[in-house]
C-alpha positions in Angstrom: 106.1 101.0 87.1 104.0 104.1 86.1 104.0 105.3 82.5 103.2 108.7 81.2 102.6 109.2 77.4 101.5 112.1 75.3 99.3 110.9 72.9 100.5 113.3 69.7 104.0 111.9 70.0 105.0 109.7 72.7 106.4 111.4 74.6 107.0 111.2 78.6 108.5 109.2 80.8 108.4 106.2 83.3 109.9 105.3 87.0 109.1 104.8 90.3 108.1 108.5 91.1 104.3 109.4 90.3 103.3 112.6 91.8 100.1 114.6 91.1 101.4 117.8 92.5 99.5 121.3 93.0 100.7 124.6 95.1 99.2 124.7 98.2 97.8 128.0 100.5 100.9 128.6 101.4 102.6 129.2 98.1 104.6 125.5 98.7 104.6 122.5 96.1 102.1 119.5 97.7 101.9 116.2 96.8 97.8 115.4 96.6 98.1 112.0 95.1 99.9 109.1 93.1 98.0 109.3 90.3 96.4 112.0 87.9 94.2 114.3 89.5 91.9 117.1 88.5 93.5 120.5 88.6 97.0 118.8 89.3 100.1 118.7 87.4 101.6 115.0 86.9 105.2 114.5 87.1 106.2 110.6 86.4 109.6 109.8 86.4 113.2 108.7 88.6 113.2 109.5 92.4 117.1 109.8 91.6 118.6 111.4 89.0 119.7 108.9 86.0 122.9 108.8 84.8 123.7 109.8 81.0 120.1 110.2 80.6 118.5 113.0 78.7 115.7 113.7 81.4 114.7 112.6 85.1 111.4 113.1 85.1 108.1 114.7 82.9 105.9 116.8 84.2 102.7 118.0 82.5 100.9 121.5 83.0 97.3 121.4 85.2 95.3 118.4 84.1 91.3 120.0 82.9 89.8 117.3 82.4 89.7 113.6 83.0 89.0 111.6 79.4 89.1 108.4 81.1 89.2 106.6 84.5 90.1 102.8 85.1 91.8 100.7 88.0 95.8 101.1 86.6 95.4 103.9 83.6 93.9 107.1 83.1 93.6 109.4 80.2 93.4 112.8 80.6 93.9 116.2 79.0 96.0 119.7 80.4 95.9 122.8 79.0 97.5 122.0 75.4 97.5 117.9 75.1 96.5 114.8 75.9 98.4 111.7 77.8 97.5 108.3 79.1 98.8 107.4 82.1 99.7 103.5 83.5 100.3 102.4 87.1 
């Protein structure tokens, strides 16, 4: 199941819904991948919404810059932190 951490403090989320999204030529939200991408914002989290839970889903500002590329995880850094991310 993927994982998204921020490193500073743990925080993030996990589920079956990994979207690297980014707005498209036409003003609309696209999905461009399953896992982080350059220039993308990363939403992990539910496909449904969870009951009595606190949050769905987190979703990160525009990733910059890619620390660190494997198989199943990738660490990477947005505007104003840095997360790990697990498939």
């Amino acid at each position: 199941m993927p994982t998204l951490k921020r490193i500073t403090d743990g925080a993030g989320d996990q589920g079956a819904r990994s979207e690297a999204l980014k707005i498209n030529k036409e003003g609309k939200l696209e999905i461009i991948s399953n896992r982080p991408t350059l220039g993308c914002a990363m939403l992990v989290g539910s496909v449904t919404a969870r009951s009595y839970r606190h949050q769905d889903y987190w979703l990160t500002t525009y990733i910059t810059e890619i620390i660190e590329e494997k198989e199943d995880y990738v660490k990477f850094r947005t505007g104003n932190s840095i997360y790990e991310w697990w498939a």
